[in-house]
N, CA and C atoms as a LAMMPS dump frame, in Angstrom:
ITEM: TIMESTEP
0
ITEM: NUMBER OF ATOMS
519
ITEM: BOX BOUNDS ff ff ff
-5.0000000000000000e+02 5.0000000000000000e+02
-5.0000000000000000e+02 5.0000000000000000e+02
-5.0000000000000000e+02 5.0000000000000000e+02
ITEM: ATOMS id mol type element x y z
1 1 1 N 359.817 -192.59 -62.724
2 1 2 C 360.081 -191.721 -63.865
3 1 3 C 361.243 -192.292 -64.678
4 2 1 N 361.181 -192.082 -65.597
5 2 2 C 362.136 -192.897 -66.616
6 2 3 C 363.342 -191.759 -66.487
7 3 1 N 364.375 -192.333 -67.281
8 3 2 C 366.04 -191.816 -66.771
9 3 3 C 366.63 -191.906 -68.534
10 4 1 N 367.976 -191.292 -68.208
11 4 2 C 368.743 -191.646 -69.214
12 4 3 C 369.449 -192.669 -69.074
13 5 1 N 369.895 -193.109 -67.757
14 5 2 C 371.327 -194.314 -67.602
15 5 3 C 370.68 -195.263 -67.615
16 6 1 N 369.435 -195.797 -67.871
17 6 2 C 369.119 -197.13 -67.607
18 6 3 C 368.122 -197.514 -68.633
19 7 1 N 368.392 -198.746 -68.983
20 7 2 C 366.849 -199.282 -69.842
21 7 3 C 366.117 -199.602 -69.175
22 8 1 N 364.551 -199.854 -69.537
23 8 2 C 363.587 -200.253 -69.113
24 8 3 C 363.573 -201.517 -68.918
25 9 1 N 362.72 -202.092 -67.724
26 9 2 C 362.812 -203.478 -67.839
27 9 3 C 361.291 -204.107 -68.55
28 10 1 N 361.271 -205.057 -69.281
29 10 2 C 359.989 -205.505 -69.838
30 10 3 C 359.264 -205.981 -68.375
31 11 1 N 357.829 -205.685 -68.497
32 11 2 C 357.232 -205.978 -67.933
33 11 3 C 355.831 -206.027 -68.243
34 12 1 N 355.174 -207.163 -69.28
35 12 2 C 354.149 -207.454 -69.744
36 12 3 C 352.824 -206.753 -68.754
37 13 1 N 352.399 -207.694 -67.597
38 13 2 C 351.218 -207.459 -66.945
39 13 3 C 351.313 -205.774 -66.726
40 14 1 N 352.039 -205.268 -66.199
41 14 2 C 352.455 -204.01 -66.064
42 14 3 C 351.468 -202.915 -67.469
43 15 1 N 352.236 -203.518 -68.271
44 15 2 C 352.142 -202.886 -69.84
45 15 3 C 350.53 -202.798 -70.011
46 16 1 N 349.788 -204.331 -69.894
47 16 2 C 348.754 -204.374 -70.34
48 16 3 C 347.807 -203.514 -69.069
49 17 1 N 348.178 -203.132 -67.99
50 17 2 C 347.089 -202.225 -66.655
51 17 3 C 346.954 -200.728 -67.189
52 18 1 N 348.322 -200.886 -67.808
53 18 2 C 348.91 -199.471 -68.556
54 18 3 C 347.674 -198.868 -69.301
55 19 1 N 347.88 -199.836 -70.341
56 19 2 C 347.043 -199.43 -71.696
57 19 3 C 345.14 -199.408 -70.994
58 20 1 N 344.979 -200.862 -69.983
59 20 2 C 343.784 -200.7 -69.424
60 20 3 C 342.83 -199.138 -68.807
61 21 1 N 344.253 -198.879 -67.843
62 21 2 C 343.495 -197.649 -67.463
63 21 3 C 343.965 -196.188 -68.249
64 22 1 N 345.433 -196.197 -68.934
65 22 2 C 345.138 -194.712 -69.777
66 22 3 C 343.703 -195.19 -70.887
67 23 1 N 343.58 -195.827 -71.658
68 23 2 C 342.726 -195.663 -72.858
69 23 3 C 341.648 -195.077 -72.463
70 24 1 N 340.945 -195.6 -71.571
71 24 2 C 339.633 -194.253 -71.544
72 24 3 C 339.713 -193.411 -71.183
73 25 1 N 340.856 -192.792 -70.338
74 25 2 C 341.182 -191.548 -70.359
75 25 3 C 341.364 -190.929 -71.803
76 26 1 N 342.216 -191.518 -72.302
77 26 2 C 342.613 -190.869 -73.5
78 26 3 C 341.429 -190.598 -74.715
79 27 1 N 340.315 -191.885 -74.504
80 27 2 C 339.117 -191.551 -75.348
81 27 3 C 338.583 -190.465 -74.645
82 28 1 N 338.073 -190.349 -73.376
83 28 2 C 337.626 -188.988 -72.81
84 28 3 C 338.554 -188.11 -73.653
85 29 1 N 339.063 -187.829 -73.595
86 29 2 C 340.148 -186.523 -73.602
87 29 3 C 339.862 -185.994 -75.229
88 30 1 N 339.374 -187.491 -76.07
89 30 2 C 339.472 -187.29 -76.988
90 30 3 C 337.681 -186.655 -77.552
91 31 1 N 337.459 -187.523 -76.691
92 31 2 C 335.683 -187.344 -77.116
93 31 3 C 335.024 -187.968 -77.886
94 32 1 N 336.045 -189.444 -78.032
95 32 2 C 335.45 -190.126 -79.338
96 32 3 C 335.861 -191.651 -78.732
97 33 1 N 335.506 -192.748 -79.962
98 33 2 C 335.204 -194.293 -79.431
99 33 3 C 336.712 -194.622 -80.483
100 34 1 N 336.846 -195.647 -79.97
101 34 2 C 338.636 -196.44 -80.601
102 34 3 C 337.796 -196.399 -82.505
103 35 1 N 336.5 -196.571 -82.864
104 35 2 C 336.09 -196.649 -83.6
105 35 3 C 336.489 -195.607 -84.445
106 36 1 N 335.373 -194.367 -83.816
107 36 2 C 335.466 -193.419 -84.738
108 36 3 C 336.64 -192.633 -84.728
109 37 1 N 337.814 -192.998 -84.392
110 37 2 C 339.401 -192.604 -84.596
111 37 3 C 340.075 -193.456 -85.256
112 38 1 N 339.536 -194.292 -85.741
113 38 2 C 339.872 -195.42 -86.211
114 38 3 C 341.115 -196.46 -86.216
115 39 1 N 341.39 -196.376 -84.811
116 39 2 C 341.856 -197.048 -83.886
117 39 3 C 341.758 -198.327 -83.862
118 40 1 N 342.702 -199.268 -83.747
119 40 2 C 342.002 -200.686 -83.473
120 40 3 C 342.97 -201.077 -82.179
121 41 1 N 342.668 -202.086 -81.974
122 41 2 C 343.383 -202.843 -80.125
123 41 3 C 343.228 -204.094 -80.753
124 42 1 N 344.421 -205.188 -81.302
125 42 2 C 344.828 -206.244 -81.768
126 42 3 C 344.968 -206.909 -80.737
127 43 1 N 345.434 -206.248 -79.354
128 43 2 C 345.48 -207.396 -78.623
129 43 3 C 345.574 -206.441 -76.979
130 44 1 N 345.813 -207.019 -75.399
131 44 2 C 345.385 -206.5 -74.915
132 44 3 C 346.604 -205.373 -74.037
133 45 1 N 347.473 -205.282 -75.092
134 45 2 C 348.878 -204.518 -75.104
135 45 3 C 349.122 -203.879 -75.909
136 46 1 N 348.299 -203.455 -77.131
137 46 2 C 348.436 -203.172 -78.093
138 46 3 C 347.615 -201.876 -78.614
139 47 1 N 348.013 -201.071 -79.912
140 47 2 C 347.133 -199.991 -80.091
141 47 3 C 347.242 -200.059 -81.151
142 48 1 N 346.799 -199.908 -82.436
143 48 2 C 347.575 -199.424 -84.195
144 48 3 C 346.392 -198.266 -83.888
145 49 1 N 347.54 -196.935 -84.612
146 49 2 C 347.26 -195.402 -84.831
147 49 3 C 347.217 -195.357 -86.006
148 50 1 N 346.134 -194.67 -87.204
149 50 2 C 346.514 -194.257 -88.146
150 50 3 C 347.557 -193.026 -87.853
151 51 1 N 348.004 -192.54 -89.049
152 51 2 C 348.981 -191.607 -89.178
153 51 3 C 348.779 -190.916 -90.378
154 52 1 N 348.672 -189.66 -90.811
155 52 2 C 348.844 -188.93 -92.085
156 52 3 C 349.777 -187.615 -91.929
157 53 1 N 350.118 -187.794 -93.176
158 53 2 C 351.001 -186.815 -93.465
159 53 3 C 351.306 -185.923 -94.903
160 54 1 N 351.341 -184.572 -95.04
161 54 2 C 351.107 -184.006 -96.204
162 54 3 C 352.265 -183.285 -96.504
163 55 1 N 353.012 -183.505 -97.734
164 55 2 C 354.408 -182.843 -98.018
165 55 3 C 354.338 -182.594 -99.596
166 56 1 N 354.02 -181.101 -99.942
167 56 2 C 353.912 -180.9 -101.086
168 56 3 C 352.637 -181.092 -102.171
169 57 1 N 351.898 -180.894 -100.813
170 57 2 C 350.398 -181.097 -101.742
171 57 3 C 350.006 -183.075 -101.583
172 58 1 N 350.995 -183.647 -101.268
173 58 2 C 350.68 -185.407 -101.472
174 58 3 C 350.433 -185.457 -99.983
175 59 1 N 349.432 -186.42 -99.992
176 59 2 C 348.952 -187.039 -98.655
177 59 3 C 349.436 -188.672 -98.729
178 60 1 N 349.956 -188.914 -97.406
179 60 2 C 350.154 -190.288 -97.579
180 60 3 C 349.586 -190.588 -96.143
181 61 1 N 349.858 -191.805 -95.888
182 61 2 C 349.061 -192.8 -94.924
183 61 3 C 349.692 -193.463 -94.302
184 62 1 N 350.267 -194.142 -92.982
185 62 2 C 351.204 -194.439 -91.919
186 62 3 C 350.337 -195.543 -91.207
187 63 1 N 350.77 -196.071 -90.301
188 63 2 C 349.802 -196.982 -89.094
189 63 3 C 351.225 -196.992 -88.251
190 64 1 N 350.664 -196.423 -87.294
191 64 2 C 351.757 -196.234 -85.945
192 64 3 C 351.154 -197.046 -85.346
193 65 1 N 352.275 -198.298 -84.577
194 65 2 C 351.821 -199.408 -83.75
195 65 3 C 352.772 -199.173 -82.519
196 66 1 N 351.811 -199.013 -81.212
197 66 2 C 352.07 -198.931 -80.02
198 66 3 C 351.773 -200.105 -79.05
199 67 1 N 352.509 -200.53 -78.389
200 67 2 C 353.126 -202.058 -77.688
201 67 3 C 353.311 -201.235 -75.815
202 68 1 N 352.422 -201.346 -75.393
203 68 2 C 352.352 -201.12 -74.026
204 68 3 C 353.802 -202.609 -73.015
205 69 1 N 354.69 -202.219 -73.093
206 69 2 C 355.74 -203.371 -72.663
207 69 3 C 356.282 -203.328 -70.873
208 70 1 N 355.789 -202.342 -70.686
209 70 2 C 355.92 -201.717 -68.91
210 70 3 C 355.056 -201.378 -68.544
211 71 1 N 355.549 -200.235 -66.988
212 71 2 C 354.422 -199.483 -66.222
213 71 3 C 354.292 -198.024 -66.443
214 72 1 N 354.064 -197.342 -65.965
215 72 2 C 353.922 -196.03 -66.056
216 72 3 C 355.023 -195.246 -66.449
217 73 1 N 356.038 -196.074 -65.704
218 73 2 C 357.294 -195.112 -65.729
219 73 3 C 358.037 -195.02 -67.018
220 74 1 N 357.589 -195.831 -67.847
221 74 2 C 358.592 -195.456 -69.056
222 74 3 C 356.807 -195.901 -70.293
223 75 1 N 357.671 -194.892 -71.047
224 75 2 C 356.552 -194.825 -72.455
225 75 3 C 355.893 -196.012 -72.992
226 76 1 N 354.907 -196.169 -73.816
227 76 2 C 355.008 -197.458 -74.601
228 76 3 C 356.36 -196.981 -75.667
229 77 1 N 356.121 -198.546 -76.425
230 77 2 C 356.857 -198.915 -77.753
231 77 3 C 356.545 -198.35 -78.859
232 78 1 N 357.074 -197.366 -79.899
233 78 2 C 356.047 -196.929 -80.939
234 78 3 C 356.927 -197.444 -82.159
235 79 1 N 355.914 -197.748 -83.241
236 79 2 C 356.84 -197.958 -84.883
237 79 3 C 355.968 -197.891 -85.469
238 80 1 N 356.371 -197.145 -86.682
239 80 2 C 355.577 -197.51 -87.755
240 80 3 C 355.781 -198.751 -88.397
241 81 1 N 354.379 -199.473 -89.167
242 81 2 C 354.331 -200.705 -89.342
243 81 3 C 353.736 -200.864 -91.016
244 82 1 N 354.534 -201.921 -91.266
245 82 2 C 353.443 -202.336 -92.634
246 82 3 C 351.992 -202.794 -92.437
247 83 1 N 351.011 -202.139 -92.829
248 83 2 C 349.873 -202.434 -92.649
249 83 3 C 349.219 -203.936 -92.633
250 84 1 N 349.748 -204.026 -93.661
251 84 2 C 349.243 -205.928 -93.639
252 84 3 C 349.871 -207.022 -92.658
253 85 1 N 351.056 -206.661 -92.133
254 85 2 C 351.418 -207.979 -91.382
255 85 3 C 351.217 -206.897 -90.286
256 86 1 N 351.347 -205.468 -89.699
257 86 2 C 351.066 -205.559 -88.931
258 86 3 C 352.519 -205.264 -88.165
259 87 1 N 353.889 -205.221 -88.536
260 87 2 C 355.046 -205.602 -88.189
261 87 3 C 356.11 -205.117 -89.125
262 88 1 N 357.334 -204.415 -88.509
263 88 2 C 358.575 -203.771 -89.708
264 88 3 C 359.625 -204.776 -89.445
265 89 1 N 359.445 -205.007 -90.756
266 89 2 C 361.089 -205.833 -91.139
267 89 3 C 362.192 -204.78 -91.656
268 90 1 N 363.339 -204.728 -90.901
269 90 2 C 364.16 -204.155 -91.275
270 90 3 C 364.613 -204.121 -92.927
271 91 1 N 365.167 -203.148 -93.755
272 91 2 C 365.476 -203.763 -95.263
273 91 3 C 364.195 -203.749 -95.893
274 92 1 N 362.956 -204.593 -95.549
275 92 2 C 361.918 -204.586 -96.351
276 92 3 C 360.517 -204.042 -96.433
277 93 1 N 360.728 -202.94 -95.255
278 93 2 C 359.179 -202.264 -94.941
279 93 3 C 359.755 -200.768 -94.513
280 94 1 N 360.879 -200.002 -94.847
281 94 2 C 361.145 -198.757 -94.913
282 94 3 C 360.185 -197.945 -95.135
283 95 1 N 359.632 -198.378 -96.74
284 95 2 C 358.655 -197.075 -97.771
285 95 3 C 357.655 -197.397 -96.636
286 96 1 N 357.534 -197.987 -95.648
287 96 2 C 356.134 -197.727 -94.905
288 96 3 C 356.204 -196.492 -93.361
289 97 1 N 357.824 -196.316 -93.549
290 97 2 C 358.004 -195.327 -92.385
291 97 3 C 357.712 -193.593 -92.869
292 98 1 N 357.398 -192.357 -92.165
293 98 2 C 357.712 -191.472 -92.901
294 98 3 C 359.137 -190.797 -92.078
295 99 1 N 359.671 -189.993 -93.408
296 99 2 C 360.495 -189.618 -92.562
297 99 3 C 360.293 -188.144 -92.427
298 100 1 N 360.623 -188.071 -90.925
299 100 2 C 360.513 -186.849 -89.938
300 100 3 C 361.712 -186.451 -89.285
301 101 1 N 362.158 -185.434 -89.308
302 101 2 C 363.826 -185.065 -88.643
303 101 3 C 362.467 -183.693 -88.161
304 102 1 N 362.519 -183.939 -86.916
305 102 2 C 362.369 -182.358 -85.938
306 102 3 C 363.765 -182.538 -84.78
307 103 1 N 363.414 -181.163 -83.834
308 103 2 C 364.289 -181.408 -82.635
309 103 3 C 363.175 -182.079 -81.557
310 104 1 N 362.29 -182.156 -81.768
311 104 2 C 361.564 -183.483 -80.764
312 104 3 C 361.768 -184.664 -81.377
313 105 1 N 361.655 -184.643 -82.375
314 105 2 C 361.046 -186.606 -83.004
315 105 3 C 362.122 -187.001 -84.437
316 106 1 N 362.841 -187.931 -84.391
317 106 2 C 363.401 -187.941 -85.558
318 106 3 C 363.005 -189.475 -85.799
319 107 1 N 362.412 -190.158 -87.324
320 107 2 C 362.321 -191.438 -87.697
321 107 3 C 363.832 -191.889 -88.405
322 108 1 N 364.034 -193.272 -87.548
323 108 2 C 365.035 -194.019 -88.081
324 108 3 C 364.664 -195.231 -88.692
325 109 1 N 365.13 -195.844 -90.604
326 109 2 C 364.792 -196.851 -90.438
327 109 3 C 365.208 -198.011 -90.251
328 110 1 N 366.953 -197.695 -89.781
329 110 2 C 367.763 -198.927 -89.551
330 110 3 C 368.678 -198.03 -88.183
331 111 1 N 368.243 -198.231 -87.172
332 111 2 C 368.944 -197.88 -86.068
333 111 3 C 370.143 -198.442 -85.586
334 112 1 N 371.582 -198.337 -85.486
335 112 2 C 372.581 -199.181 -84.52
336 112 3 C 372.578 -198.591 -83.254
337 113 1 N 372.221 -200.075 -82.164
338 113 2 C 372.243 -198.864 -80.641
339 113 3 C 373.823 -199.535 -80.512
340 114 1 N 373.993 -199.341 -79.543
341 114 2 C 375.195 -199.326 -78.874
342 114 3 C 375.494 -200.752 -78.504
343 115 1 N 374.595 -201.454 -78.274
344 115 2 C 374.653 -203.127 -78.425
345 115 3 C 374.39 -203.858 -79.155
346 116 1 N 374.645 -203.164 -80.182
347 116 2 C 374.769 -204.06 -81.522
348 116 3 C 373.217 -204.159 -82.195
349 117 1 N 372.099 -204.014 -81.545
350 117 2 C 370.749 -204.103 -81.873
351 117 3 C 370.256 -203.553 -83.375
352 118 1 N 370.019 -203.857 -84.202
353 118 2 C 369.945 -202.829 -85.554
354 118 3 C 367.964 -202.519 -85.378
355 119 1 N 367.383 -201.583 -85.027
356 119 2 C 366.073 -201.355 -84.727
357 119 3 C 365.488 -200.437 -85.636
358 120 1 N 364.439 -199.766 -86.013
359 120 2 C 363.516 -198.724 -86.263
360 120 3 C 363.166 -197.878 -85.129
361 121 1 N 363.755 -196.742 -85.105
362 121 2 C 364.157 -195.891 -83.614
363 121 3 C 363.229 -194.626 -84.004
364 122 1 N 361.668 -194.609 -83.621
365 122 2 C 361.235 -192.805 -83.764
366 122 3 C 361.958 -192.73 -82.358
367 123 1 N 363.199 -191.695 -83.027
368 123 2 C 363.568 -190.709 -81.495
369 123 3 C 363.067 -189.966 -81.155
370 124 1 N 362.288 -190.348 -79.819
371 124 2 C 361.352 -189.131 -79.227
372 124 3 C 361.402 -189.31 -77.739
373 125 1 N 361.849 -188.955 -76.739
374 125 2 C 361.345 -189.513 -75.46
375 125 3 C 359.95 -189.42 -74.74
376 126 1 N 359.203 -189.275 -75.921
377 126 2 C 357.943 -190.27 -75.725
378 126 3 C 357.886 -191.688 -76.183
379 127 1 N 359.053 -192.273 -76.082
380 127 2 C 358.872 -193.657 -77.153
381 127 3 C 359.929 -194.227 -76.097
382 128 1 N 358.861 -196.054 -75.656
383 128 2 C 360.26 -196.595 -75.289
384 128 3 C 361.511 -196.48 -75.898
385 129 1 N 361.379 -196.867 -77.075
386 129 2 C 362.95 -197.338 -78.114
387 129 3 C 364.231 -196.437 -77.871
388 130 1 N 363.706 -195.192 -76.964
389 130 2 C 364.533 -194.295 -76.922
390 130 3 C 365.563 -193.932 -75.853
391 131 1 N 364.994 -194.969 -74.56
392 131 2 C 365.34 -195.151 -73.387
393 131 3 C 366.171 -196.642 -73.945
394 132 1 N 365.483 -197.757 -74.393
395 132 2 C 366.158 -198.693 -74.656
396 132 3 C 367.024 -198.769 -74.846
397 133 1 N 367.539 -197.837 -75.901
398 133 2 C 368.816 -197.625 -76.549
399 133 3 C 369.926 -196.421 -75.802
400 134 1 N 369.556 -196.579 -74.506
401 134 2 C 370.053 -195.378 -73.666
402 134 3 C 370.457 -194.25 -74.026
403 135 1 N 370.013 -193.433 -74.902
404 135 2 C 370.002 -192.13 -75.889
405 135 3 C 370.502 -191.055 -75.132
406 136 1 N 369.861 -190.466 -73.934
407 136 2 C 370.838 -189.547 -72.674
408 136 3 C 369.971 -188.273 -73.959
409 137 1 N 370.651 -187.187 -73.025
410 137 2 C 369.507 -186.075 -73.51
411 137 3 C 369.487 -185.089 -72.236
412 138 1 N 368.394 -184.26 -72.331
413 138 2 C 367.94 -183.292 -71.173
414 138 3 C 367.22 -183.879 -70.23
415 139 1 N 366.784 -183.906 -68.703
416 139 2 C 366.387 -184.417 -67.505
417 139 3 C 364.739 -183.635 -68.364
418 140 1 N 364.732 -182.441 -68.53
419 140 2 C 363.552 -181.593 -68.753
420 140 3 C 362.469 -182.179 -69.933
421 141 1 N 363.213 -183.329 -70.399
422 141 2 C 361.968 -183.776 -71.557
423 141 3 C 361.639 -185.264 -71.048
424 142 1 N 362.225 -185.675 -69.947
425 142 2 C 361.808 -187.276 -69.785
426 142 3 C 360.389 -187.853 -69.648
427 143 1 N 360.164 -189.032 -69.888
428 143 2 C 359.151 -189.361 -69.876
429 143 3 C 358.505 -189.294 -68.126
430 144 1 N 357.409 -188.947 -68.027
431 144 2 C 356.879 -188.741 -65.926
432 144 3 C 355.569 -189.575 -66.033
433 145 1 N 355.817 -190.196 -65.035
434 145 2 C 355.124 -191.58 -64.799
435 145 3 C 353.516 -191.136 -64.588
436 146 1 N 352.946 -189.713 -64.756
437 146 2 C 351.86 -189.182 -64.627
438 146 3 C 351.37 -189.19 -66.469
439 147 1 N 352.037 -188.797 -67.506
440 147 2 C 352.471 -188.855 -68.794
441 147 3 C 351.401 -190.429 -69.275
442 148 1 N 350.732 -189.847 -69.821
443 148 2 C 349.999 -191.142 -70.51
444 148 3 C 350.601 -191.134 -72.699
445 149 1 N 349.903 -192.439 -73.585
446 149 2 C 350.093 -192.517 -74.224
447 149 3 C 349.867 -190.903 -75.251
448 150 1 N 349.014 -190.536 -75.025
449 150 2 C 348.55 -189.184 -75.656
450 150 3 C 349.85 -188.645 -75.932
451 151 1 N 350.449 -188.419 -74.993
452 151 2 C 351.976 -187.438 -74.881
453 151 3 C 352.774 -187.754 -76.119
454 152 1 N 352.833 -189.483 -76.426
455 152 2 C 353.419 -190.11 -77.441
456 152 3 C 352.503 -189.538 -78.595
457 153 1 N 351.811 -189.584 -79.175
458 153 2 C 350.873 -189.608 -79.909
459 153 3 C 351.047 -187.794 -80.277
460 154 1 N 351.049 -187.18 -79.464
461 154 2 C 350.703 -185.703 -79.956
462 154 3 C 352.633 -185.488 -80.374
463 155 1 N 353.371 -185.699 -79.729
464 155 2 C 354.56 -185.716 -80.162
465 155 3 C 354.953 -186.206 -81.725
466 156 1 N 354.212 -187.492 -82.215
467 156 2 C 354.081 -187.756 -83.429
468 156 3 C 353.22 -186.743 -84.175
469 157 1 N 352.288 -186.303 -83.363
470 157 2 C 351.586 -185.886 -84.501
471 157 3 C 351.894 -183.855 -84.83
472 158 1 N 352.321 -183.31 -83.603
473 158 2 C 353.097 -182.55 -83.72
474 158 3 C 354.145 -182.613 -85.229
475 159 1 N 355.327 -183.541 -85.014
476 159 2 C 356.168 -183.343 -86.069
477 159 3 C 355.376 -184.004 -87.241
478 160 1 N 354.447 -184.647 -87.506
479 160 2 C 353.984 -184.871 -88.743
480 160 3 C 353.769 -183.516 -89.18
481 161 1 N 353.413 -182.602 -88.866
482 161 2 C 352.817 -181.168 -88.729
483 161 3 C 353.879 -180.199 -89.553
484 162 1 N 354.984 -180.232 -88.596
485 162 2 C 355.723 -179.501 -89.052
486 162 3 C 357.035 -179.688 -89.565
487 163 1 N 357.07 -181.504 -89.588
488 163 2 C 358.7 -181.441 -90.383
489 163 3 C 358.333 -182.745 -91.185
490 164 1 N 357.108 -183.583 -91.651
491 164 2 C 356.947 -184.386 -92.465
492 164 3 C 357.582 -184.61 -94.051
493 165 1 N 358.708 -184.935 -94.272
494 165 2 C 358.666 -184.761 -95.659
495 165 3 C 358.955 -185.929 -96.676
496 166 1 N 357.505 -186.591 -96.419
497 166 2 C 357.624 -187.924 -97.674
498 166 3 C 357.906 -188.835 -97.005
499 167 1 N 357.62 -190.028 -97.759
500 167 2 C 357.941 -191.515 -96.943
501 167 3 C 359.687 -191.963 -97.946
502 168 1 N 359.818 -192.766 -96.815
503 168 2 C 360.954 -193.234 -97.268
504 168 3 C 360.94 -194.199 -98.32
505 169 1 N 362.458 -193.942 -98.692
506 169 2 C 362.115 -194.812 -100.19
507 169 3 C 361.859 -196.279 -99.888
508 170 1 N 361.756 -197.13 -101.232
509 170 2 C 361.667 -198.644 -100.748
510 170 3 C 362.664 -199.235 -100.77
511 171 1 N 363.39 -198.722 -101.081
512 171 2 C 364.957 -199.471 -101.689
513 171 3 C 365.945 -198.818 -100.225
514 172 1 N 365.46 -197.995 -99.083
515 172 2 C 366.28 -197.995 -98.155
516 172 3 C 366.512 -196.355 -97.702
517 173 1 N 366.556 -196.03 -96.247
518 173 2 C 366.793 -194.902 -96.124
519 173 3 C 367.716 -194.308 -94.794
C-alpha cells in the first residue's frame, strides 16, 4: 500500500503486469472495447484517456495520459498531454491542462516539489506524482494495492464534474 513518507520506486516490468491485468477488468467494469471509449494503448505501459469538460456552456477537450511505472502498490502516472506529441512541456503546453481546484484533485501546471523537480502535479492520491513528491495527507485516502486504474480515472472525472473551470491560459498558469 502506498504511504506518505516514501516515494515510489520505478519499476517498469512491474508497471507493464499492472496495466496487463487491471485493463480488462476495467473494460469489464466498463462494458465496452479500448475502442469504443476511445482509448488508445501507445505502448505496453501506457493508456491516453480522453477527457471533457464543460464550464459555462463551453465544452473543451483534454487527453489524460497514464504511464503504468510500478506495481500495485502505488497508482499509475497521470498528466494531461498535448495531443500531438503526446507529451507536456513545461511553459509550452499549459492551455492543454484544465484547471480543476477540488478537495480531491487539484491541476498544477508548473509544480516545485521539494527537490527542486519543477513537474505538472494533478494532486490526487490517485496519481503517482503525488506520492513522488511526498505530499503527506490523510492515511484514509491512500492509494490500496487492491485499487486499480479506474479509481484514478473516476477521481478525474469526478472533479471534471464538479469543479472544472476552463483550460488554462497559454501564456501560463
Amino acid at each position: 500500500m502506498a504511504n506518505h513518507s516514501s516515494r515510489p520506486n520505478i519499476d517498469l516490468a512491474a508497471g507493464r503486469q499492472v496495466l496487463n491485468e487491471h485493463l480488462p477488468r476495467v473494460l469489464s467494469l466498463k462494458g465496452k472495447t479500448l475502442a469504443e471509449l476511445g482509448w488508445q494503448q501507445p505502448s505496453d505501459r501506457t493508456l491516453l484517456v480522453p477527457m471533457h469538460g464543460i464550464h459555462q456552456g463551453v465544452g473543451e477537450d483534454y487527453l489524460l495520459r497514464l504511464d503504468f511505472l510500478t506495481g500495485k502498490d502505488w497508482p499509475p502516472s497521470a498528466k494531461f498531454v498535448n495531443p500531438v506529441t503526446l507529451d507536456y512541456q513545461i511553459g509550452a503546453d499549459q492551455h492543454h491542462l484544465p484547471m480543476i481546484t477540488s478537495p480531491e484533485l487539484h491541476v498544477h501546471s508548473a509544480y516545485q516539489s521539494n527537490d527542486g523537480r519543477t513537474i505538472q502535479l494533478i494532486c490526487c492520491s490517485a496519481v503517482f506524482q503525488y506520492y513522488d513528491v511526498v505530499h503527506g495527507g490523510e492515511d484514509s485516502i491512500l492509494w490500496r494495492s487492491s485499487d486499480t486504474f479506474l479509481t484514478t480515472l473516476s477521481a478525474v472525472e469526478r472533479a471534471f464534474v464538479t469543479h472544472y473551470s476552463g483550460r488554462f491560459p497559454r501564456h501560463g498558469g
